[in-house]
N, C-alpha and C positions, 0 to 999 in steps of 0.2 A: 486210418481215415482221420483228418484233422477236424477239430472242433467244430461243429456247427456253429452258428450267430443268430441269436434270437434278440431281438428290439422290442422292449415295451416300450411304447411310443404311446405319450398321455397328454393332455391337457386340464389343470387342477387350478381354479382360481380360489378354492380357498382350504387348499392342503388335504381332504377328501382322498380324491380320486391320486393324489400323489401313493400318500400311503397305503392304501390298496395296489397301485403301481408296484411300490418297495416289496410289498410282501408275495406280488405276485412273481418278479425279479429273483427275491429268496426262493422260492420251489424250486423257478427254471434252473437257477444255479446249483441247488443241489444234485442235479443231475451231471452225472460222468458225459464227456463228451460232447457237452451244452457250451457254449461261453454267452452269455446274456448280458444287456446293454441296457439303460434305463435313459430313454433319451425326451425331452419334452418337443411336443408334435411344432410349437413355436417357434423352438429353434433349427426345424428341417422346413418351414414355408421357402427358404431362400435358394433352401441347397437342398429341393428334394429325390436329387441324382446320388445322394448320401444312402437311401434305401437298396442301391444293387449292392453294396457291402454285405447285405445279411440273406439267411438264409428264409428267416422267417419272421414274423411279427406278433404282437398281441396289443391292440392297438383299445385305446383307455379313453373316455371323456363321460362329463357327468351329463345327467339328462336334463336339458335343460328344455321347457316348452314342450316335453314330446320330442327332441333330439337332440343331437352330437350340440357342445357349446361352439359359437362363431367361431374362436381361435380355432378347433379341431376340424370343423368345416372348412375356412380356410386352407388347413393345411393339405386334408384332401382334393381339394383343388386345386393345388399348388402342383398336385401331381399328376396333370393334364399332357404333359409332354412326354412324359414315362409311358401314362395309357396308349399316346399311338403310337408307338413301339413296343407294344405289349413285354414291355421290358423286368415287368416283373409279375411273368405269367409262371406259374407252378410253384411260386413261392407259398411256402404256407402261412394262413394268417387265422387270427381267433381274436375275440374283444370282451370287454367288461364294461360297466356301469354304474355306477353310481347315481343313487337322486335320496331326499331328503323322509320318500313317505316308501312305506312294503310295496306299493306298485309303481304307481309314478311315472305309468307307461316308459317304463325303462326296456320294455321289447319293440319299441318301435327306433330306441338308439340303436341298438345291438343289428335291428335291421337293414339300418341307415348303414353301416357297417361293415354290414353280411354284401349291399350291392355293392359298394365302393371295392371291396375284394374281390367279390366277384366280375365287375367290370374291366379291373386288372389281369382275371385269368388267373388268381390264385385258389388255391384249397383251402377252405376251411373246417377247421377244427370249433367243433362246440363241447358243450360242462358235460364230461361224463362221470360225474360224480351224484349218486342217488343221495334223497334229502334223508340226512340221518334221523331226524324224530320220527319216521314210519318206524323206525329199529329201537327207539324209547329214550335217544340221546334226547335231553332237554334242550327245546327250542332255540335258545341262545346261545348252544353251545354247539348246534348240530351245522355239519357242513352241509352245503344249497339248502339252506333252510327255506331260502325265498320260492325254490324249486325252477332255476333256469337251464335250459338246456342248449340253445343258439349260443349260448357265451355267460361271461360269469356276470352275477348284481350283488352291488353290496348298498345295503342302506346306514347312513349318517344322519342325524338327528338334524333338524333344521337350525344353524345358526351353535351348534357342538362343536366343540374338540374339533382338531382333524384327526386326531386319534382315537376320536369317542366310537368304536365301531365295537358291536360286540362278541365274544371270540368265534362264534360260529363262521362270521364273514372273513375273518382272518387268518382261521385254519382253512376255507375254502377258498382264499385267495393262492395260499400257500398249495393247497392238492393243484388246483388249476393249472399253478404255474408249471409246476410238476408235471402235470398230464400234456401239456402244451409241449414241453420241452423232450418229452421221452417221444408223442409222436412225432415230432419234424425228427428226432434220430433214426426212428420206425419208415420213413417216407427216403428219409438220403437212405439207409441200407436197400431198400427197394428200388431207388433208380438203379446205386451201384451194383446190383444182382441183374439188373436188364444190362445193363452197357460192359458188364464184365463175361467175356467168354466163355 
């Protein structure tokens, strides 16, 4: 079976939600079998027939207002002509988020998200990663610290680094990617067991 394609597809106006991207890109790649893509959602508004190339997604923008920023809205609209050719129906998809405060209604992005996939007819995959401080890891250090489960959150101090994130979100970007990338190989062995005699 040749390599799956997994696209983290982001929007980051101030390097954030990139870097969280990066380290999500590192999980999925650690995986045998995976080949993953790190693509900005900007540069697919033109050409978003570029999306039948992959198998699956994990699709990134920070929370802005209560949702997805305009470039990432944008670009899901962009892919209006895909939906009525349900042209990328069973593909798998999952997301993340980023905003500035621990909550920051960053489930209402992740939602935003969750429909735009699911109005395409894909599968979605969410954070099955338990928050480690229930197990005594130090809060800053513990993966889903935030505790999200629709998709992953990482929080970045307002107006910080885009680096400034603390290891907990960045070992939890890394599991994510991970877990993202093992199921879309989990779902192709499952088609190829139904269509194989």
């Amino acid at each position: 079976m040749k390599n799956k394609q997994l696209a983290v597809i982001y929007h980051s106006a101030h390097g954030h939600t990139g870097h969280i991207a990066a380290h999500i890109l590192a999980g999925a790649q650690s995986v045998p079998g995976i080949t993953a893509h790190l693509l900005k959602a900007e540069d697919l508004t033109s050409s978003p027939e570029r999306l039948l190339e992959y198998d699956g997604f994990v699709f990134g923008s920070p929370t802005y207002l209560g949702g997805v920023s305009g470039t990432f809205k944008t670009f899901m609209d962009a892919t209006g002509r895909l939906w009525k050719s349900h042209a990328l129906k069973g593909k798998l998809a999952s997301a993340f988020t980023v905003s500035s405060l621990p909550a920051g209604d960053k489930q209402s992005t992740l939602l935003s998200m969750f429909v735009f996939a699911m109005q395409h007819g894909m599968v979605w995959v969410g954070n099955a990663i338990l928050p480690e401080q229930h197990s005594g890891v130090p809060y800053e250090e513990a993966a889903n610290r935030l505790g999200s489960w629709s998709g992953m959150m990482a929080q970045a101090g307002h107006s910080a680094p885009a680096d400034s994130f603390v290891p907990g979100d960045i070992k939890t970007a890394r599991m994510f990617g991970t877990n993202v990338a093992e199921a879309l190989l989990r779902m192709a062995a499952d088609v190829e067991a139904e269509v194989t005699p």
